[in-house]
py3Dmol code that shows the C-alpha trace and the ligand (Angstrom):
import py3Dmol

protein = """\
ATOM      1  CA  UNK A   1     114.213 100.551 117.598  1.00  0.00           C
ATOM      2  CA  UNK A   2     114.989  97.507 119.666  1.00  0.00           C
ATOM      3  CA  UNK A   3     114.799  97.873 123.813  1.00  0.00           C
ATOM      4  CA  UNK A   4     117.878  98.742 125.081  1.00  0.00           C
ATOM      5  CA  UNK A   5     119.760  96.272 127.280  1.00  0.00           C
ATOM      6  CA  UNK A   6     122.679  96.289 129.642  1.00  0.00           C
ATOM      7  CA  UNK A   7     125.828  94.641 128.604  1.00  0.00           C
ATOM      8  CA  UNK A   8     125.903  90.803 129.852  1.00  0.00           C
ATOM      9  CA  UNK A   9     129.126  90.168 131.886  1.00  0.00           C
ATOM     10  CA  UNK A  10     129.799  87.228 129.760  1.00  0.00           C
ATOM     11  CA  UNK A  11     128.447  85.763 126.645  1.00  0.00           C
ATOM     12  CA  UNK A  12     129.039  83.355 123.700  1.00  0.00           C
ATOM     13  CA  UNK A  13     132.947  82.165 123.123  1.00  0.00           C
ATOM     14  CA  UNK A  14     133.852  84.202 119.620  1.00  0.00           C
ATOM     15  CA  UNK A  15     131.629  87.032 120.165  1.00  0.00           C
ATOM     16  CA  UNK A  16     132.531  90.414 122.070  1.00  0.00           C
ATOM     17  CA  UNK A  17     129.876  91.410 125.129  1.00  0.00           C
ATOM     18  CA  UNK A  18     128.997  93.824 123.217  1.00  0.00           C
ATOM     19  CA  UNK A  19     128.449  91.901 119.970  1.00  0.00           C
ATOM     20  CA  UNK A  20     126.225  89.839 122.843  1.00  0.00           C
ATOM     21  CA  UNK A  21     124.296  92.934 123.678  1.00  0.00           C
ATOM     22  CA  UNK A  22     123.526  93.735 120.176  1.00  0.00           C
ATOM     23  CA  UNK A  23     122.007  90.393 119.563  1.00  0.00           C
ATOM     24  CA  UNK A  24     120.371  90.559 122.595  1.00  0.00           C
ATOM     25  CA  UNK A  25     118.589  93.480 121.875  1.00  0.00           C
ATOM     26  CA  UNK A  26     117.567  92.501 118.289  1.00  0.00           C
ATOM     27  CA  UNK A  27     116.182  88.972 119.995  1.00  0.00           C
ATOM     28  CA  UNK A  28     113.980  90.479 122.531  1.00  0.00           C
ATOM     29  CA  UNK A  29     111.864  92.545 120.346  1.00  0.00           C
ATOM     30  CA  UNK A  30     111.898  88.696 118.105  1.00  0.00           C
ATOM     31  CA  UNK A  31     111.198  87.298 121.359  1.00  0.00           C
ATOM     32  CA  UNK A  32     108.297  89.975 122.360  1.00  0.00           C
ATOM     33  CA  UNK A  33     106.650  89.419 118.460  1.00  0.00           C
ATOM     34  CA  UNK A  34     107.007  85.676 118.908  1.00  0.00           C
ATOM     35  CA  UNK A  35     104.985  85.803 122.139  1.00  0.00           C
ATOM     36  CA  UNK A  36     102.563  88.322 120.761  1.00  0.00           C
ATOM     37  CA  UNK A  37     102.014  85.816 117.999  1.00  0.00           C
ATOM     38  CA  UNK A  38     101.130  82.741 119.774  1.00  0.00           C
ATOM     39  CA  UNK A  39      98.587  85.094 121.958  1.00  0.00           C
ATOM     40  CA  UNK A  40      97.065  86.546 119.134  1.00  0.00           C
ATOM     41  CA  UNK A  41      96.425  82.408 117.055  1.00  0.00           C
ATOM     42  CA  UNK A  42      95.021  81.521 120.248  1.00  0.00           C
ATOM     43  CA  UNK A  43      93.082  84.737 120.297  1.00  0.00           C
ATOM     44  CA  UNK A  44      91.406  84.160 116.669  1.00  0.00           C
ATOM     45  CA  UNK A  45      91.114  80.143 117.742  1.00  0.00           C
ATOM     46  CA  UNK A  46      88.700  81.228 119.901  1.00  0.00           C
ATOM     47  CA  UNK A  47      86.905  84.225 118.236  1.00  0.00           C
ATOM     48  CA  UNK A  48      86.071  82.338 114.513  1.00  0.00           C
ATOM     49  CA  UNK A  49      82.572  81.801 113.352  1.00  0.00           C
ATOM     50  CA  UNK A  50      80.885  80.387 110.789  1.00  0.00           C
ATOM     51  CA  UNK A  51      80.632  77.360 108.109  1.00  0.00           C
ATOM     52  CA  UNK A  52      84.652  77.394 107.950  1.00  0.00           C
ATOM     53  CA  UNK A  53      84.782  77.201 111.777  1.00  0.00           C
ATOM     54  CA  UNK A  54      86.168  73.760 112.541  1.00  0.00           C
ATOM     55  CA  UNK A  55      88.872  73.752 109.890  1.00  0.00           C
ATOM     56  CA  UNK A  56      90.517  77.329 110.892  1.00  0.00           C
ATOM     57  CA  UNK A  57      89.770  76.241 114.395  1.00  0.00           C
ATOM     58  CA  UNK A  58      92.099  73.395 114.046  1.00  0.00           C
ATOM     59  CA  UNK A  59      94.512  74.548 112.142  1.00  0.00           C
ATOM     60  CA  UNK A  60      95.837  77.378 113.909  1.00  0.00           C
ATOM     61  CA  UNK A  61      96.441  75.236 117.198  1.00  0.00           C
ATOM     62  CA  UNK A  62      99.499  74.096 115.862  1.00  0.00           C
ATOM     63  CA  UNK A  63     100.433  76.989 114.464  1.00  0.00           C
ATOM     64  CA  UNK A  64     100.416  78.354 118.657  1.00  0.00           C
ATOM     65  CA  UNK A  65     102.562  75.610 119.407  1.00  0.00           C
ATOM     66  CA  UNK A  66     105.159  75.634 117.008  1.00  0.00           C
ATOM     67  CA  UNK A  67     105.185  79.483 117.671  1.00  0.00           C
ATOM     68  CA  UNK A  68     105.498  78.728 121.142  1.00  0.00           C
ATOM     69  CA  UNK A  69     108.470  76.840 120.844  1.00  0.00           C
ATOM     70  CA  UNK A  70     109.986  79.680 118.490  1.00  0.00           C
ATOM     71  CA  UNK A  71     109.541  81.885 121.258  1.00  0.00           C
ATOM     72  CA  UNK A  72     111.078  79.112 123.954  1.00  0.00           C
ATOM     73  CA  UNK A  73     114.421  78.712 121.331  1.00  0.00           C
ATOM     74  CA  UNK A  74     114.664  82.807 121.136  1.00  0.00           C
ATOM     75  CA  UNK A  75     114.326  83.072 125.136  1.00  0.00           C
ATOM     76  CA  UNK A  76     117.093  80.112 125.603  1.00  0.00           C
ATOM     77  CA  UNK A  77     119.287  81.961 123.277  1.00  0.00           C
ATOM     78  CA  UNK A  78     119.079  84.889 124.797  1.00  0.00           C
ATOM     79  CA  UNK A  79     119.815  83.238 127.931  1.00  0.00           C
ATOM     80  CA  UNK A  80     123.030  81.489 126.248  1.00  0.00           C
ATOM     81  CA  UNK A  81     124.593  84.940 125.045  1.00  0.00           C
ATOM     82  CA  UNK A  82     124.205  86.301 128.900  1.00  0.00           C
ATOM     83  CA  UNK A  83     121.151  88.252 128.872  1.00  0.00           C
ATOM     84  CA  UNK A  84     118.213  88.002 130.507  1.00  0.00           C
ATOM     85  CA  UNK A  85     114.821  87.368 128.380  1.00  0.00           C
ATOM     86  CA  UNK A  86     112.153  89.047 129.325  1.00  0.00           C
ATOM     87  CA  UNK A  87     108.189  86.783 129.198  1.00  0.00           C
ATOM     88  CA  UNK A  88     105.927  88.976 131.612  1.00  0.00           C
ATOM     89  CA  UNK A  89     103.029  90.218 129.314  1.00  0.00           C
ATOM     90  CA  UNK A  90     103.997  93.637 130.608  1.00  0.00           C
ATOM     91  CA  UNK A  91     107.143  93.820 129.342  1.00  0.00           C
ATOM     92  CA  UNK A  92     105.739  92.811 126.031  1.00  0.00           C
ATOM     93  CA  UNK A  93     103.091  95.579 125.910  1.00  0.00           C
ATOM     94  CA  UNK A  94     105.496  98.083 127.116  1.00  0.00           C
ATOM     95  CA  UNK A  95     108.175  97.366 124.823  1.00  0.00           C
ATOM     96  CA  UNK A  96     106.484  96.505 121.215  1.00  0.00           C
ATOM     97  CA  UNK A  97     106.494  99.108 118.861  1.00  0.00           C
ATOM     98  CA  UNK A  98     102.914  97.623 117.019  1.00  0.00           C
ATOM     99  CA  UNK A  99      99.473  97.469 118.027  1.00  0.00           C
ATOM    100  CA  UNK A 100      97.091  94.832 119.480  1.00  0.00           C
ATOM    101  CA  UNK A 101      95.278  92.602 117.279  1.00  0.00           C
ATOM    102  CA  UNK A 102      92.170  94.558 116.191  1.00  0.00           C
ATOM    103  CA  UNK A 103      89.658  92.150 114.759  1.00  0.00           C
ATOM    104  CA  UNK A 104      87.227  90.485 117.244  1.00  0.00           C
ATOM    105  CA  UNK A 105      84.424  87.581 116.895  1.00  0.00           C
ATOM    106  CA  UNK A 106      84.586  87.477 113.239  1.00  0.00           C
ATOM    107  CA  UNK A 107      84.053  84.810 109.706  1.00  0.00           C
ATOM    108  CA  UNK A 108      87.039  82.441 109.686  1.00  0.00           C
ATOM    109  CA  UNK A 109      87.696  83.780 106.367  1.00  0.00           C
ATOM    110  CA  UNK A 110      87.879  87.243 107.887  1.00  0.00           C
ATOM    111  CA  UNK A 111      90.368  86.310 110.543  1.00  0.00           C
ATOM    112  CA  UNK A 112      92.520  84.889 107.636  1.00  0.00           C
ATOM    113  CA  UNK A 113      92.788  87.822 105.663  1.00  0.00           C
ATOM    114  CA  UNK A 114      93.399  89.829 109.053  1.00  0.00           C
ATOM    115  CA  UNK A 115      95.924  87.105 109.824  1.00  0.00           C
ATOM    116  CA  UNK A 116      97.710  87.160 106.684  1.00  0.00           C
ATOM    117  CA  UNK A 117      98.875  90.483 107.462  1.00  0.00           C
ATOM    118  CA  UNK A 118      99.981  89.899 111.012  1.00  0.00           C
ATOM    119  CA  UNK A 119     101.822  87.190 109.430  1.00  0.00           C
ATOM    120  CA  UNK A 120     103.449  90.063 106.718  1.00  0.00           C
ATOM    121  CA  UNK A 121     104.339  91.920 108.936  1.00  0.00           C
ATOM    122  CA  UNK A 122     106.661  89.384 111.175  1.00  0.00           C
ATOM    123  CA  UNK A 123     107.902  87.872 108.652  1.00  0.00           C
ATOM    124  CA  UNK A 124     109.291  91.096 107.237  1.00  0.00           C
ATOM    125  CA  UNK A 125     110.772  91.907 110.503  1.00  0.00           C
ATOM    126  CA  UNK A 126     112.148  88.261 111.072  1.00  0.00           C
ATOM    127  CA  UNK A 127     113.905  88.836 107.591  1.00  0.00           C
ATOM    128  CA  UNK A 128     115.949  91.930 108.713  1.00  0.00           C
ATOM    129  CA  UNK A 129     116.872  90.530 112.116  1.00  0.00           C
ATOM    130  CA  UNK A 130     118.109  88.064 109.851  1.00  0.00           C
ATOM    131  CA  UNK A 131     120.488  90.364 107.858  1.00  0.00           C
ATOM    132  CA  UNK A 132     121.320  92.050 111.676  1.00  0.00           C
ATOM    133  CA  UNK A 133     122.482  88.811 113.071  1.00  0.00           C
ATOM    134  CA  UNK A 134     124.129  87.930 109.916  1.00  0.00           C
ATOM    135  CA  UNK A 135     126.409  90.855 110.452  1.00  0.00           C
ATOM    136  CA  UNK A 136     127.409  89.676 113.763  1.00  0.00           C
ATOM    137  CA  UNK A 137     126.076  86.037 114.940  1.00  0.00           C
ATOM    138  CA  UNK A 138     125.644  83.285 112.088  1.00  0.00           C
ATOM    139  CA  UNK A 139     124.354  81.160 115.222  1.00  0.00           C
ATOM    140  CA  UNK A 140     121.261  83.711 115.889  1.00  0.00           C
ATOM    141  CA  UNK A 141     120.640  84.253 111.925  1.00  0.00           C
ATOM    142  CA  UNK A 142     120.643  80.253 111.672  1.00  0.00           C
ATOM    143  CA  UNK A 143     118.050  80.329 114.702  1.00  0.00           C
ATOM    144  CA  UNK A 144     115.943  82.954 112.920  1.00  0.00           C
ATOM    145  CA  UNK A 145     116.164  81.603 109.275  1.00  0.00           C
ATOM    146  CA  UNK A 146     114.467  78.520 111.055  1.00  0.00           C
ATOM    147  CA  UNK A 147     111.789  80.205 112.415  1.00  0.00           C
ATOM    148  CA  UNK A 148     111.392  81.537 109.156  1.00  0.00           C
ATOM    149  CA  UNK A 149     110.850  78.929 107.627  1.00  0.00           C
ATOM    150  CA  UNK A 150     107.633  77.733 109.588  1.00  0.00           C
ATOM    151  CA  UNK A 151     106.634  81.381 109.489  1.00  0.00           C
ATOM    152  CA  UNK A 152     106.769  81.682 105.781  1.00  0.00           C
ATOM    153  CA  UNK A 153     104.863  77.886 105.536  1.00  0.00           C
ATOM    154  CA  UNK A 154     102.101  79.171 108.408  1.00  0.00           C
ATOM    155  CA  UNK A 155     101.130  82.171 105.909  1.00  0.00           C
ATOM    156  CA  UNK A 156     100.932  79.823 103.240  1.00  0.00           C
ATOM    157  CA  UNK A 157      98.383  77.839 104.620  1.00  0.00           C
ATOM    158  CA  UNK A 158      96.111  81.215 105.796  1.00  0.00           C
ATOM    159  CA  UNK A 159      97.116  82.471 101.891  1.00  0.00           C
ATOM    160  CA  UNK A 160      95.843  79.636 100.612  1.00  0.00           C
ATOM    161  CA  UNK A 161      91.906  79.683 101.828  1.00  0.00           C
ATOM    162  CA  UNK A 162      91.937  83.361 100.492  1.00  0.00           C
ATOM    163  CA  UNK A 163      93.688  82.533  96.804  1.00  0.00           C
ATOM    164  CA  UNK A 164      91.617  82.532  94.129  1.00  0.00           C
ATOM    165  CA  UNK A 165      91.561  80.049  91.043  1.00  0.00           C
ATOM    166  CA  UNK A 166      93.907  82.749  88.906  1.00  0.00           C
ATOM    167  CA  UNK A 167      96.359  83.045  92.464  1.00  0.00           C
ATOM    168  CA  UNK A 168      95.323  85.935  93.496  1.00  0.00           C
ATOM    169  CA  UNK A 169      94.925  87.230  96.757  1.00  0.00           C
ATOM    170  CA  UNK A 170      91.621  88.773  98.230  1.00  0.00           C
ATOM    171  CA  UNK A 171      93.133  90.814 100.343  1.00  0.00           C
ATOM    172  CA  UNK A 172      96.002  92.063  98.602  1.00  0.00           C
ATOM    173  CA  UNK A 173      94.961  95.407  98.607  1.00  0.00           C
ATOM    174  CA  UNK A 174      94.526  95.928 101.994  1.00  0.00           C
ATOM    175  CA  UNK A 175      96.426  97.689 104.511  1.00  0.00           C
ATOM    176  CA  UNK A 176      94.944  97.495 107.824  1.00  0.00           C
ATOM    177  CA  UNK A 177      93.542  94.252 109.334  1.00  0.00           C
ATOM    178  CA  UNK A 178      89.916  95.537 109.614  1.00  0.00           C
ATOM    179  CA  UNK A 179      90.017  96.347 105.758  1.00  0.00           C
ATOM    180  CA  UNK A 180      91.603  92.953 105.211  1.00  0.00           C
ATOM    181  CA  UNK A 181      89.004  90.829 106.867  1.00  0.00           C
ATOM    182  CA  UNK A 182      86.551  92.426 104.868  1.00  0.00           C
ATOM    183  CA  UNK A 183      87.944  91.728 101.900  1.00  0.00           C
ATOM    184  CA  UNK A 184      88.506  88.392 102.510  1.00  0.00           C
ATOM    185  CA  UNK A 185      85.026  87.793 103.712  1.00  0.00           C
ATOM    186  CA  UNK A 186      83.007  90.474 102.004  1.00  0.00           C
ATOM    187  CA  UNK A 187      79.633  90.844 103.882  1.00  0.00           C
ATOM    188  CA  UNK A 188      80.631  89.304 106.847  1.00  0.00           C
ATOM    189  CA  UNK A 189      81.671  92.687 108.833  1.00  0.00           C
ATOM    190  CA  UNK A 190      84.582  91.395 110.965  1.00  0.00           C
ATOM    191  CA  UNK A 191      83.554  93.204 114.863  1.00  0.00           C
ATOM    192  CA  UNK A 192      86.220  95.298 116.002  1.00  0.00           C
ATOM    193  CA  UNK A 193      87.250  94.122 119.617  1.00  0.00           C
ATOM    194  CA  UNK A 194      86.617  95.546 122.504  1.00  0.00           C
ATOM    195  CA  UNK A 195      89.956  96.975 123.751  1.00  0.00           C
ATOM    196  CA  UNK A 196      90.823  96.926 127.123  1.00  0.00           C
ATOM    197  CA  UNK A 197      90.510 100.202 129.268  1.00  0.00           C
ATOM    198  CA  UNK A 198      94.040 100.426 130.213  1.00  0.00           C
ATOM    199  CA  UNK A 199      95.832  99.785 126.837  1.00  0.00           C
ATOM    200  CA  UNK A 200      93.422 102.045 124.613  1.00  0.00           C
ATOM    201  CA  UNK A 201      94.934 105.090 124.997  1.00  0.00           C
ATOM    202  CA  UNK A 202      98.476 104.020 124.664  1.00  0.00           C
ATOM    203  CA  UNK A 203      97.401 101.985 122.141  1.00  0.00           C
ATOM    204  CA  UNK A 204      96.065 105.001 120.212  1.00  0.00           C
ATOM    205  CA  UNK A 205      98.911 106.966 120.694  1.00  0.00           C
ATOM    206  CA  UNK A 206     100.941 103.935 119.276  1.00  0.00           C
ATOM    207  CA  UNK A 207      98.333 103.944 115.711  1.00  0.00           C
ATOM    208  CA  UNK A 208      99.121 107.853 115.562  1.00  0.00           C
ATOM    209  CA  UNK A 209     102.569 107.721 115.651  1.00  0.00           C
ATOM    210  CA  UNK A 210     102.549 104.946 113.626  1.00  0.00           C
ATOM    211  CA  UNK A 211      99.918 106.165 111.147  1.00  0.00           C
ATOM    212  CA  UNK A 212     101.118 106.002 107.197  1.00  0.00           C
ATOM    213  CA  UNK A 213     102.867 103.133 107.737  1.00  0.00           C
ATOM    214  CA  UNK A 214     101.644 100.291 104.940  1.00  0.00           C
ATOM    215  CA  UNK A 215     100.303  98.406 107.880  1.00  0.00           C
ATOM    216  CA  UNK A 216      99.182 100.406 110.288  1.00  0.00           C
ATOM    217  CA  UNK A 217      97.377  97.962 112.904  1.00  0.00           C
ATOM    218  CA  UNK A 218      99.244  94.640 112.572  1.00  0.00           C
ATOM    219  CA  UNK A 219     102.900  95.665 111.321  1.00  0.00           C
ATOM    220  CA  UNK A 220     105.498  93.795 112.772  1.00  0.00           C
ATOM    221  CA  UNK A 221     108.435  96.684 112.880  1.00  0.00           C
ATOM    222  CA  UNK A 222     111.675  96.714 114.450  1.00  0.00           C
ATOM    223  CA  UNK A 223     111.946 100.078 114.042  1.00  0.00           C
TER     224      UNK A 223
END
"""
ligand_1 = """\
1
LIG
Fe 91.226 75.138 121.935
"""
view = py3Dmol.view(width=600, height=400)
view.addModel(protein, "pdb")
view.setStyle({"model": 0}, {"cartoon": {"style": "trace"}})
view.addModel(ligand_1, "xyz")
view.setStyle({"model": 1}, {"stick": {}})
view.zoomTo()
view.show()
């Protein structure tokens, strides 16, 4: 369920302020996934090991800033239809509905197939903002089919180091990003990371609640 907001005084000519508050409140929790995105490239940028080091390395830094500017174009709008976006990391951790990347120093390879679920799981959840915002702002759904589409072309290029010859994926099977990386990079345990003392309770609370779901530690969910 999206965080509730108050209704802005004014917003977008065409739309009612309450039409603005609804797409307010579906664009923070895009905003909040966007930011948690960018955090968690630069995150694995900085945590890969191994012979496939330099190449994942590079690649993901402008996936962050690409991301980055998704985020910036999601805050702006929000700012256009009269609300107020919110960027403080505590109003992302309080307000998310998903869990903290799990997967610490770790194979390239592993990150990937950790990644290409983190990646699943936003898309999906950039798709039904899409059909949200459809209902009610064609200007938002145009915003979010863009993002989409360098979303959709980022997983491609993680998908594609863990493809095999036939097109399959290593990881298909897996539904949790620990399980992932190992398939990806079997052998090459992926370390969990060290969570931080404040957040690890909450944060287990959040995997309980949330347990059953198809992706239990990296799904994206509006919900
Ligand atoms: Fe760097």
């Amino acid at each position: 369920m999206s965080p509730s907001r108050p209704t802005p005084r004014y917003t977008v000519p065409g739309l009612s302020v309450d039409e603005g508050r609804q797409v307010i409140e579906l664009l923070t929790l895009r905003l909040h996934a966007l930011n948690d995105l960018a955090l968690t490239l630069k995150h694995i940028h900085w945590n890969v090991v191994g012979p496939h080091f330099i190449a994942v390395h590079e690649m993901l830094d402008p996936q962050t800033a690409a991301v980055r500017d998704m985020a910036d174009a999601a805050a702006e709008r929000i700012s256009a239809l009269g609300g107020e976006p919110l960027g403080t990391p505590g109003a992302l951790v309080a307000e998310r509905t998903w869990d903290d990347y799990s997967v610490g120093r770790a194979d390239a390879i592993a990150h990937l197939g950790a990644l290409d679920l983190v990646y699943t799981g936003i898309i999906e959840d950039h798709r039904e903002a899409v059909e949200k915002a459809g209902e009610i702002d064609p200007v938002t759904e145009d915003l979010l089919i863009e993002h989409l589409r360098g979303l959709e072309q980022f997983q491609w290029f993680v998908r594609a180091h863990l493809e095999s010859n036939s097109g399959s994926l290593a990881n298909a099977d897996a539904d949790t990003e620990e399980g992932a990386a190992r398939a990806a990079s079997p052998g090459k345990a992926a370390t969990k990371r060290t969570q931080a003392k404040k957040t690890s309770s909450a944060e287990a609370k959040k995997t309980t609640k949330r347990a059953g779901k198809k992706t239990t530690a990296s799904k994206r969910t509006t919900r």
